[in-house]
N, CA, C and O atoms as a MOPAC input file, in Angstrom:
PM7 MOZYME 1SCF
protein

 N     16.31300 1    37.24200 1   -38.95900 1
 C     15.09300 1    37.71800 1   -38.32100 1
 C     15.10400 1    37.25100 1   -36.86700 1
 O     15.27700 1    36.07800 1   -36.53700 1
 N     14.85700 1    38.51000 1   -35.82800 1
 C     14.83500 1    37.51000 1   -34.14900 1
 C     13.76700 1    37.26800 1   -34.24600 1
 O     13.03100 1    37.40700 1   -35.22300 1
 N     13.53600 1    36.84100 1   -33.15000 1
 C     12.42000 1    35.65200 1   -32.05000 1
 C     10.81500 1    36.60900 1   -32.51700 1
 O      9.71800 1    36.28500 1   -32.97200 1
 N     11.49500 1    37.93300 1   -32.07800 1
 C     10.41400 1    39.06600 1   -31.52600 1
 C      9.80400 1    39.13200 1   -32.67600 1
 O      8.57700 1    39.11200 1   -32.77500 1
 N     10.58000 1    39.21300 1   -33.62300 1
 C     10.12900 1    39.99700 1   -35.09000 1
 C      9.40900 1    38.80000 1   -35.82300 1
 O      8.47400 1    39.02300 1   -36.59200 1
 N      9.89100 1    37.46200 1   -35.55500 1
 C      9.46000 1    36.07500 1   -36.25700 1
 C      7.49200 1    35.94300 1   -35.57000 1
 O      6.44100 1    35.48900 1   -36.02200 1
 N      7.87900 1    36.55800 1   -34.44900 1
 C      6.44000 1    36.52200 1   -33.63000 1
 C      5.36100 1    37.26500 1   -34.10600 1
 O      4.17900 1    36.92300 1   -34.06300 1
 N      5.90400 1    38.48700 1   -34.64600 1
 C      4.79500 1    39.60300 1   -34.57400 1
 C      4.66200 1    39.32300 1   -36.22500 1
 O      3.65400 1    39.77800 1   -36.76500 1
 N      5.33600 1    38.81800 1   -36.79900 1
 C      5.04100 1    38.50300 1   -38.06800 1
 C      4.20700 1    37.28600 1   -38.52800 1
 O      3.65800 1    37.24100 1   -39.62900 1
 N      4.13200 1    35.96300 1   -37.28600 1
 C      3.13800 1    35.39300 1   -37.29000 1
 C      1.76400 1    36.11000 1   -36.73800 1
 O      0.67700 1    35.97700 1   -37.30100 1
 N      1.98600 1    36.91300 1   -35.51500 1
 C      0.46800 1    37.15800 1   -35.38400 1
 C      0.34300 1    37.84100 1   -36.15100 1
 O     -0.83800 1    37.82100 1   -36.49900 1
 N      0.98200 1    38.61800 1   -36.77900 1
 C     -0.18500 1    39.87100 1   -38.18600 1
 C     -0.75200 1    38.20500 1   -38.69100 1
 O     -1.88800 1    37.94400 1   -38.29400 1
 N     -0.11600 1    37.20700 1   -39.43600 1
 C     -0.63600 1    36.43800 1   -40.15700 1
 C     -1.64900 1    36.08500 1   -40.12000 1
 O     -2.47200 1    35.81600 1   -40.99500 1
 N     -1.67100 1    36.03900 1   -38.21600 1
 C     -3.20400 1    35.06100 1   -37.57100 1
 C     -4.09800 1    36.06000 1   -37.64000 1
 O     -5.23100 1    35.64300 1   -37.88100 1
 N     -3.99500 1    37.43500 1   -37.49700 1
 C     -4.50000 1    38.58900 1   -37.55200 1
 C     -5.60500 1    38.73900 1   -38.87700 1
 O     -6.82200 1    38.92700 1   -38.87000 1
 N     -4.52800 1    38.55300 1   -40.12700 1
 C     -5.39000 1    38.87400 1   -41.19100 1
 C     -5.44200 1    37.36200 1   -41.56200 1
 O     -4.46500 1    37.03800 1   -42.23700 1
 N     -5.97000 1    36.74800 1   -41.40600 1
 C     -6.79400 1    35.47700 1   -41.69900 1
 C     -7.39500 1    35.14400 1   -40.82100 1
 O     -8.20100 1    34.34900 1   -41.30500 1
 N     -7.60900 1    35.22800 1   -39.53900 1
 C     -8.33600 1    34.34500 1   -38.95300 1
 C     -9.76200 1    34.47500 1   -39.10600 1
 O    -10.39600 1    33.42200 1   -39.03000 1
 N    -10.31200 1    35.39000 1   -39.27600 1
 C    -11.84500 1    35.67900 1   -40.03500 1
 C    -12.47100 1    34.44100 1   -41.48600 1
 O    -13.47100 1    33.73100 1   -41.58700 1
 N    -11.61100 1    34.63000 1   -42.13600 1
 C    -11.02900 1    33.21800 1   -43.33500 1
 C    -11.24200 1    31.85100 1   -43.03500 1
 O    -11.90700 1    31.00300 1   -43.63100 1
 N    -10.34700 1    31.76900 1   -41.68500 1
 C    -10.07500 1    30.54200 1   -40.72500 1
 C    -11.34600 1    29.82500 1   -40.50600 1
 O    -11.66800 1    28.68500 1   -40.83900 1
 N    -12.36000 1    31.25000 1   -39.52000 1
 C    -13.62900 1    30.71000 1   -39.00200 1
 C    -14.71000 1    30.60900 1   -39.50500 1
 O    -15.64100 1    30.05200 1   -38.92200 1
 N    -14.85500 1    31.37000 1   -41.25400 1
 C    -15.79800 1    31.17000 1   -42.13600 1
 C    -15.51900 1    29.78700 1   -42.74200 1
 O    -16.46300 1    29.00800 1   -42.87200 1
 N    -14.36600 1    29.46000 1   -43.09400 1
 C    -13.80300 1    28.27400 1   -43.97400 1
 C    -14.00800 1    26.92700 1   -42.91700 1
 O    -14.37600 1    26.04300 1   -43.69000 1
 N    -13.96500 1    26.45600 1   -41.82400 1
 C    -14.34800 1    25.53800 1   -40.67500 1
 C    -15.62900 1    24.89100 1   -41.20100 1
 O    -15.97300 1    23.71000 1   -41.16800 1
 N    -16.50600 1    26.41800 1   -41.90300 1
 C    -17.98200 1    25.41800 1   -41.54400 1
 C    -18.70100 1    24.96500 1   -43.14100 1
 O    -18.38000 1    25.46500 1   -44.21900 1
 N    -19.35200 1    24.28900 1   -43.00200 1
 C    -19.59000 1    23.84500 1   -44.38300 1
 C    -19.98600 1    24.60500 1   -45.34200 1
 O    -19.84200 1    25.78500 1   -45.02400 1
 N    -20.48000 1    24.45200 1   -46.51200 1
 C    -21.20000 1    25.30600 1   -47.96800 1
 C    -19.84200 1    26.74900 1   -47.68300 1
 O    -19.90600 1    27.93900 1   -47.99200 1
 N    -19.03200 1    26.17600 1   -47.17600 1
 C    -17.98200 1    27.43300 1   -47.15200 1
 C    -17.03900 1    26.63800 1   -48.72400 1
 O    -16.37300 1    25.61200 1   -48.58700 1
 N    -17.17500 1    27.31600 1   -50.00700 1
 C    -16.47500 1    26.85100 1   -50.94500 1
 C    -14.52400 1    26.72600 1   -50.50500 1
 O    -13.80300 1    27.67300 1   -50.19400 1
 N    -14.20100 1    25.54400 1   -50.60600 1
 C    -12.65400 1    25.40700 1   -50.13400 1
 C    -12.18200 1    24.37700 1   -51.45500 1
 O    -12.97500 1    23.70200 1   -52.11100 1
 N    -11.06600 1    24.42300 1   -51.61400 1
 C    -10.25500 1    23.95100 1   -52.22800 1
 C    -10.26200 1    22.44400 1   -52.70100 1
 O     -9.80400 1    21.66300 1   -51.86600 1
 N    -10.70500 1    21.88900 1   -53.90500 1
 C    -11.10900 1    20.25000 1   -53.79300 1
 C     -9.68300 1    19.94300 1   -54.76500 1
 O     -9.15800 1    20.84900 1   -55.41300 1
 N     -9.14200 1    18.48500 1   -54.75400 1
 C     -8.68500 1    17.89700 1   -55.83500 1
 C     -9.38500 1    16.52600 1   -56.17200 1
 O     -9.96500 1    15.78500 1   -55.37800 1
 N     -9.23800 1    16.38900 1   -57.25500 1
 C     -9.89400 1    15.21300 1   -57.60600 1
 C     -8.77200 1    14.04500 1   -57.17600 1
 O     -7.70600 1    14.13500 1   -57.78500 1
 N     -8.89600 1    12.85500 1   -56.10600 1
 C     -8.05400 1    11.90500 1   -55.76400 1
 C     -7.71600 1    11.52200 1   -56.77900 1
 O     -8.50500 1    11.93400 1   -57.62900 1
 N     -6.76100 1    10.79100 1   -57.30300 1
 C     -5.41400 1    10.21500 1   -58.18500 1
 C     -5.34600 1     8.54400 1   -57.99200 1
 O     -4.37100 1     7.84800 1   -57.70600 1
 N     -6.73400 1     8.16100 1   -58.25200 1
 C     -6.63100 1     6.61400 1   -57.82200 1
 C     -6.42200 1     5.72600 1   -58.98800 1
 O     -6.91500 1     5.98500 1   -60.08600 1
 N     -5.64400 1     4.61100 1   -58.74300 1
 C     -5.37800 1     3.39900 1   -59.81500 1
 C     -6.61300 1     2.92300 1   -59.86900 1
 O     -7.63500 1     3.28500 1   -59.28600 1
 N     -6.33000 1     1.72000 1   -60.94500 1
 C     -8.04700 1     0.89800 1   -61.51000 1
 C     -8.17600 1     0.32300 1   -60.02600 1
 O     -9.21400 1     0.58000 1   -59.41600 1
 N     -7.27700 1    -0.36700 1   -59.46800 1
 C     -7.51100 1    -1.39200 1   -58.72800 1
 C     -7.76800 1    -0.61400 1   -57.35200 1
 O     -8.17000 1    -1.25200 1   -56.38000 1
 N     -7.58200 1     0.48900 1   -57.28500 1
 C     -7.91000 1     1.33700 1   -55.68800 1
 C     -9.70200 1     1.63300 1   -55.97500 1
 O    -10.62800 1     1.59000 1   -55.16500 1
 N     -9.70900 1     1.92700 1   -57.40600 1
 C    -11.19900 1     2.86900 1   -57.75600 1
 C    -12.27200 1     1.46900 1   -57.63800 1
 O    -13.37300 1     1.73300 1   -57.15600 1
 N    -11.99700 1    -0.18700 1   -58.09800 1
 C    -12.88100 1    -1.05600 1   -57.93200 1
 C    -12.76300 1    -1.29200 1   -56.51700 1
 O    -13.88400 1    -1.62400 1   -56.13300 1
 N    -12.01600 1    -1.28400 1   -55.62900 1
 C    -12.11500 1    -1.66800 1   -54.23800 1
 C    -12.63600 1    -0.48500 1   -53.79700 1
 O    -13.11700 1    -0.81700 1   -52.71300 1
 N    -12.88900 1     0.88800 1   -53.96100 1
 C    -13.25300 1     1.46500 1   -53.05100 1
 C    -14.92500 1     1.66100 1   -53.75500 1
 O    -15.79400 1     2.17100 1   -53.04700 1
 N    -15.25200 1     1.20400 1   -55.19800 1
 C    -16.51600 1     1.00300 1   -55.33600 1
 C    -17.35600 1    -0.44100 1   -54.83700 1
 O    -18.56700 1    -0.60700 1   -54.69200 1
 N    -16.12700 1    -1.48000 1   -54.62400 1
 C    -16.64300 1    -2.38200 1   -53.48800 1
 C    -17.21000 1    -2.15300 1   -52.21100 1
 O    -18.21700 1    -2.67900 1   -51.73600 1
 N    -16.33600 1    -1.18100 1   -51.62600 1
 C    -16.76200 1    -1.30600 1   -50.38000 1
 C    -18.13400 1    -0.66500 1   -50.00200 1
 O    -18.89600 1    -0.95800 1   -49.08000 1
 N    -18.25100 1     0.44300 1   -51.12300 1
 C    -19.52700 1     1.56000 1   -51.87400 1
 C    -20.40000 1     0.54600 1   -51.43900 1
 O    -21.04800 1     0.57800 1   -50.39200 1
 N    -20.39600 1    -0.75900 1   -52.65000 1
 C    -21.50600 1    -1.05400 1   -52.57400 1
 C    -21.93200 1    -2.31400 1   -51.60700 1
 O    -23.05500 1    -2.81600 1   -51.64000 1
 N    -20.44600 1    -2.92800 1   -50.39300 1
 C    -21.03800 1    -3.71600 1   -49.26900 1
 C    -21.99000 1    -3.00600 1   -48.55400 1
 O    -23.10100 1    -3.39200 1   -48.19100 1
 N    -21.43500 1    -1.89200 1   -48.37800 1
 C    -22.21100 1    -0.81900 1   -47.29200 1
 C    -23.34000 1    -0.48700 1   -47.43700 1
 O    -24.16700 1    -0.33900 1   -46.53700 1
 N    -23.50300 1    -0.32900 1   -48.62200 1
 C    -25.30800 1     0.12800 1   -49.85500 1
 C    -25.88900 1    -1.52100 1   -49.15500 1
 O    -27.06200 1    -1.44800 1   -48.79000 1
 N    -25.26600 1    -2.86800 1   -48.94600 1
 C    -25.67200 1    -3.50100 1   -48.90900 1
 C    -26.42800 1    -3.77500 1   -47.24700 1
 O    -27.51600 1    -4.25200 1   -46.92600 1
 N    -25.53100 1    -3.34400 1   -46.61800 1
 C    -25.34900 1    -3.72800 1   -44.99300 1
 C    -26.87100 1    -2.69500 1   -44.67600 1
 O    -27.54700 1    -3.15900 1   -43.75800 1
 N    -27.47600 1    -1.33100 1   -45.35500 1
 C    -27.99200 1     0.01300 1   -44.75400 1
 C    -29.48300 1    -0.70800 1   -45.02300 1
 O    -29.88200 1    -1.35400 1   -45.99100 1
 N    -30.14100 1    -0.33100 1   -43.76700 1
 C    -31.45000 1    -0.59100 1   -43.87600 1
 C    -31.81100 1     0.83200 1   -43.30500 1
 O    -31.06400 1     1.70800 1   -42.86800 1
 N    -33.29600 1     0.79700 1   -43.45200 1
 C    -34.11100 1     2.18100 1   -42.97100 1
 C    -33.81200 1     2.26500 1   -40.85300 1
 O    -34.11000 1     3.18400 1   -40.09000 1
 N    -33.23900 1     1.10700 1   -40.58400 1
 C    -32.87800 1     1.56400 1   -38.96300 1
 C    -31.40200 1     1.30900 1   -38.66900 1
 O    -30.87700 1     1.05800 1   -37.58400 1
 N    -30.88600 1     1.42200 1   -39.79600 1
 C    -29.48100 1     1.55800 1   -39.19000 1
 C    -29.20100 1     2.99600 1   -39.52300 1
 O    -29.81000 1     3.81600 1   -40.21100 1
 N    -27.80500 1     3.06400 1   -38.64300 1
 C    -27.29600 1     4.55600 1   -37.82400 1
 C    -26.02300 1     4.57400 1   -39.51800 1
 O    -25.16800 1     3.73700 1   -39.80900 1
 N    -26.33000 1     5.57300 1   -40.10900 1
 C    -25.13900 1     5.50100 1   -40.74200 1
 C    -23.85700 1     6.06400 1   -40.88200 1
 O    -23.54800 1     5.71000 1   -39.74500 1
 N    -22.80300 1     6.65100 1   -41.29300 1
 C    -21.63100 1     7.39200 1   -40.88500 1
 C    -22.46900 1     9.27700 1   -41.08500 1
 O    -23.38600 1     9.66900 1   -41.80600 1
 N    -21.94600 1     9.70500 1   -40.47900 1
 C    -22.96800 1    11.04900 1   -40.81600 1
 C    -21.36900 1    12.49800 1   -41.07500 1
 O    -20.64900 1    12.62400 1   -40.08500 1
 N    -21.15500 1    13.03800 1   -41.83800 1
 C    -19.87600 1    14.09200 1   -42.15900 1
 C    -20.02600 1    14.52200 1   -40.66900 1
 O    -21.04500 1    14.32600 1   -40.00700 1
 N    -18.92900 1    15.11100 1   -40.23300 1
 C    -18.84800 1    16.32600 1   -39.22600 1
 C    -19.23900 1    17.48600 1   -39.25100 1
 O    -19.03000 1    18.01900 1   -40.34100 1
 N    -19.75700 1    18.16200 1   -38.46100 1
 C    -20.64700 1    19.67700 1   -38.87000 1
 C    -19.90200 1    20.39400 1   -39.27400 1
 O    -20.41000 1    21.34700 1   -39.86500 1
 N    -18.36400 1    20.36700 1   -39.20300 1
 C    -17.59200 1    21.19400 1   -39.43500 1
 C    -16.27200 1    20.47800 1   -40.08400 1
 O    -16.09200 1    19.26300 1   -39.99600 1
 N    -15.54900 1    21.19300 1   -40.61400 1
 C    -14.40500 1    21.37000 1   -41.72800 1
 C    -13.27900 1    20.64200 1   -40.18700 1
 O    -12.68900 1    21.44000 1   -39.45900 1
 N    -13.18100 1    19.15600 1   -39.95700 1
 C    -12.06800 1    18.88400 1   -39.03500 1
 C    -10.66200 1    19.40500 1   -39.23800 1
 O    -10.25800 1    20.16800 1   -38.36100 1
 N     -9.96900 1    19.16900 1   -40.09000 1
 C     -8.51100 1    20.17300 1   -40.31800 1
 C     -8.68300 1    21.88000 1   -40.00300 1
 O     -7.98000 1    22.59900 1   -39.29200 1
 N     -9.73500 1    22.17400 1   -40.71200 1
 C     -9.59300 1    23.42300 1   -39.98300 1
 C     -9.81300 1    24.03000 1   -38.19400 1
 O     -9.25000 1    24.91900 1   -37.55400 1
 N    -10.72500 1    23.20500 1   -37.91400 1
 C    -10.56200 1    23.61300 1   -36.58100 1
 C     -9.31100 1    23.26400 1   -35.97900 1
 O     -8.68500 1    23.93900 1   -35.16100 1
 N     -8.96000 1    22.00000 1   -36.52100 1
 C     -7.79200 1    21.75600 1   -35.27000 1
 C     -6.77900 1    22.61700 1   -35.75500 1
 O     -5.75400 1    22.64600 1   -35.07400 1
 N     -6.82400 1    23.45400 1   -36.95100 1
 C     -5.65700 1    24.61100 1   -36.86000 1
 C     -5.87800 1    25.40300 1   -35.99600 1
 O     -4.93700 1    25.83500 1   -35.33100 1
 N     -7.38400 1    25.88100 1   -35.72400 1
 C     -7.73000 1    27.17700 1   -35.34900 1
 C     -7.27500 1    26.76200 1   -33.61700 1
 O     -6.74800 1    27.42300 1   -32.72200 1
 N     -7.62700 1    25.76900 1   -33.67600 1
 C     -6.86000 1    24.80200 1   -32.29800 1
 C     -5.64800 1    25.14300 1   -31.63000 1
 O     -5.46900 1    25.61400 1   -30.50700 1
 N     -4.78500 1    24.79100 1   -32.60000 1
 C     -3.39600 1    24.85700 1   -32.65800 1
 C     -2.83000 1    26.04000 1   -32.35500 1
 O     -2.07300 1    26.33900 1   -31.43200 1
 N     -3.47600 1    26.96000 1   -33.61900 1
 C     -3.19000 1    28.76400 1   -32.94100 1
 C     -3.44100 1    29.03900 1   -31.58900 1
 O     -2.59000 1    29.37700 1   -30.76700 1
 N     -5.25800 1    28.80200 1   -31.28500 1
 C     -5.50000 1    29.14300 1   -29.78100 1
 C     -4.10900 1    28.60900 1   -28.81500 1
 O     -3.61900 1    29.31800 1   -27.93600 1
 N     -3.72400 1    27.56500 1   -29.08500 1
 C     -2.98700 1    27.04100 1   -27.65800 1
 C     -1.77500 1    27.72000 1   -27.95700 1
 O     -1.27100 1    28.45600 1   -27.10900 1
 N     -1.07600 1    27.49500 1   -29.44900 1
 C      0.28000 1    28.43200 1   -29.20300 1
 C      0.35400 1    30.05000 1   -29.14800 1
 O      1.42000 1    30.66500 1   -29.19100 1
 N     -1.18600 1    30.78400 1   -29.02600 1
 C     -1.00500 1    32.35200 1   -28.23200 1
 C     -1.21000 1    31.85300 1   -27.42400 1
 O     -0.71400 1    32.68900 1   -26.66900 1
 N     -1.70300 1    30.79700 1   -26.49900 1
 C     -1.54000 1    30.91800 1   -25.20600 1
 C     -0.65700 1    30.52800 1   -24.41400 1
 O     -0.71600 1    30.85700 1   -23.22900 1
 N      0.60700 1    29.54300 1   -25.02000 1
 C      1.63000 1    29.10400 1   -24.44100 1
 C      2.69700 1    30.97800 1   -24.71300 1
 O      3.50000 1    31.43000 1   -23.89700 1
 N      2.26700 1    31.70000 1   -26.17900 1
 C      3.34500 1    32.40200 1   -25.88500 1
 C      2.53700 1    33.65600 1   -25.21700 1
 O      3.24800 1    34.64100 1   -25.41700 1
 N      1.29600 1    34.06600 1   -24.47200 1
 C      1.01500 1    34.75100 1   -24.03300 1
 C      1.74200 1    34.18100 1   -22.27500 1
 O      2.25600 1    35.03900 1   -21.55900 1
 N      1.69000 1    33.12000 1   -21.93900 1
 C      2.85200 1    33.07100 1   -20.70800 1
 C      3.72400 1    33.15800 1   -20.51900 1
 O      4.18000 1    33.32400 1   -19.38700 1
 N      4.63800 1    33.05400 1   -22.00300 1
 C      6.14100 1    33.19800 1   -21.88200 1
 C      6.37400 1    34.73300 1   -21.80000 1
 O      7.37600 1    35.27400 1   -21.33100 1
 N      5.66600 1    35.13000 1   -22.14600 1
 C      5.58500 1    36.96100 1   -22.38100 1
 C      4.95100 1    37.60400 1   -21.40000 1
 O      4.99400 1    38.83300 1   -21.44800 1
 N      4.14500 1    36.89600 1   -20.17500 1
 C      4.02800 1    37.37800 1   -18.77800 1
 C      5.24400 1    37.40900 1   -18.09600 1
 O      5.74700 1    38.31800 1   -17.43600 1
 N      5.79900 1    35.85200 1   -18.44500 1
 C      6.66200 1    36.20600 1   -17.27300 1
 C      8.28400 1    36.29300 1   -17.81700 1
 O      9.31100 1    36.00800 1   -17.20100 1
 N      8.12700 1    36.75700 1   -19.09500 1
 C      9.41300 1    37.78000 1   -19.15100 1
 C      9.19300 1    39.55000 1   -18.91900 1
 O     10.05200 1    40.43200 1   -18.92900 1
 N      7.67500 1    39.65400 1   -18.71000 1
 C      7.62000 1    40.72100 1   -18.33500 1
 C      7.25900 1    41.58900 1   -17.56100 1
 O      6.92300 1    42.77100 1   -17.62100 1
 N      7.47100 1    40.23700 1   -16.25200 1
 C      6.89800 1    40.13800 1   -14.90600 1
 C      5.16300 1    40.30300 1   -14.79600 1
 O      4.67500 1    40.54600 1   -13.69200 1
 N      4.79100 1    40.24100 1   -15.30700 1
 C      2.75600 1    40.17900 1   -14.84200 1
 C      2.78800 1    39.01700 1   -14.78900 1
 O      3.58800 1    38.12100 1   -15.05600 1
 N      1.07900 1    39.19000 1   -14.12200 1
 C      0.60500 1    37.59200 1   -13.93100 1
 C      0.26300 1    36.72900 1   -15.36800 1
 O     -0.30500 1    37.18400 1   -16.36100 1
 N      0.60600 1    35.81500 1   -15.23700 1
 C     -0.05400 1    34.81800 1   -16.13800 1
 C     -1.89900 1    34.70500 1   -16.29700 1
 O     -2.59400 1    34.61000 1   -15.28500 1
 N     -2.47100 1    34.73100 1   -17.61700 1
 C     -3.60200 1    34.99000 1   -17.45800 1
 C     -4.37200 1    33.33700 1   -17.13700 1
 O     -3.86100 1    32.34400 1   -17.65400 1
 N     -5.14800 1    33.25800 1   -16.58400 1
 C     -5.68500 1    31.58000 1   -16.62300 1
 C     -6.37800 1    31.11000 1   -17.47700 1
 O     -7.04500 1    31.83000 1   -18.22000 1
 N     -6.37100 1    30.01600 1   -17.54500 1
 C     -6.59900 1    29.07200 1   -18.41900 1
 C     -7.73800 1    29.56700 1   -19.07600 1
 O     -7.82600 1    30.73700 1   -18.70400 1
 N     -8.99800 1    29.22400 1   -20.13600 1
 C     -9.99000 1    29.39300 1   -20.41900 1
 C    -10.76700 1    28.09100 1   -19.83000 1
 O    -10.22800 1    26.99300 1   -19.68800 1
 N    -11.88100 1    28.33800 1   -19.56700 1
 C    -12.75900 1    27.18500 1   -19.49000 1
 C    -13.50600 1    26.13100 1   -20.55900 1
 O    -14.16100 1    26.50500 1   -21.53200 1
 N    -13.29500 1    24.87900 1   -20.21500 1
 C    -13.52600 1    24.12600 1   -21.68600 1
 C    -15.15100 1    24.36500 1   -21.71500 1
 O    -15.47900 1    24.09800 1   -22.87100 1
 N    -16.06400 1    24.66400 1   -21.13200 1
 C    -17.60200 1    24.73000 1   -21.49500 1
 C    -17.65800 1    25.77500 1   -22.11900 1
 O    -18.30000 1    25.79100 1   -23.17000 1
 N    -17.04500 1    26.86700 1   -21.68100 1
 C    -16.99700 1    28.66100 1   -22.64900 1
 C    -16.23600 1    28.63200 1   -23.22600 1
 O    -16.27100 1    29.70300 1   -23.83300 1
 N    -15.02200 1    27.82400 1   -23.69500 1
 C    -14.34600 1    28.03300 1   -24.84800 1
 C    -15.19100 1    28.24600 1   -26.17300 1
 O    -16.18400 1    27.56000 1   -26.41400 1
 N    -14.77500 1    29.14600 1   -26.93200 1
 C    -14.94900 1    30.12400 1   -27.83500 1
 C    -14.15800 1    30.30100 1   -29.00500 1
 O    -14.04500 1    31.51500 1   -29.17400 1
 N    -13.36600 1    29.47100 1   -30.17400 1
 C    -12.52800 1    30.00700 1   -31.18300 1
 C    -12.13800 1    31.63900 1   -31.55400 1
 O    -11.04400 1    32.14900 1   -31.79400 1
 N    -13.37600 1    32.17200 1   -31.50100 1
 C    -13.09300 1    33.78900 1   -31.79900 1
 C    -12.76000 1    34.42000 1   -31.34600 1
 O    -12.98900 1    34.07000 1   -30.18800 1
 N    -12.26800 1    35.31500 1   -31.31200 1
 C    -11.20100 1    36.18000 1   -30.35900 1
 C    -12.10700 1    37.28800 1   -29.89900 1
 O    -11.67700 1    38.16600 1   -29.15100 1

């Protein structure tokens, strides 16, 4: 398989999933669980630490709060954005146009 063909066969990929991508990011989005695989002695230390913390929490402390969003998934959706944009330059200037500029980090946007 060349370069060209390895390419256009990833973007169909990004193509038909990325809709998937940006529903699955955000929470009450049902995704894939396993139940962790812990020994006795991992499951009492990590119900230790359960219950230092139950111990440490009063009504004015700040406590750990989830992320609004699904972290692995964005930083894929991440990952894609930057590698179409590293190969949207390599593909300007093998085909002589300008390079398009950068996006701006305040209007950056995941969705296409």
């Amino acid at each position: 398989m060349t370069l060209a063909l390895r390419g256009i066969a990833d973007l169909r990929w990004v193509v038909a999933y990325w809709p998937d991508l940006l529903d699955s990011r955000l929470h009450g989005t049902p995704a894939p669980w396993r139940r962790p695989e812990l020994s006795a002695e991992q499951r009492e230390e990590r119900d230790h630490d359960a219950w230092l913390e139950r111990l440490e929490r009063s009504e004015f402390a700040v406590g750990a709060a989830p992320a609004p969003v699904r972290v692995p998934v964005l930083d894929t959706l991440t990952d894609l954005l930057a590698d179409a944009v590293d190969l949207a330059d390599e593909l300007a200037v093998a085909v002589g146009c300008p390079e398009l500029p950068p996006p701006s980090i305040g209007l950056a946007d995941p969705r296409p």
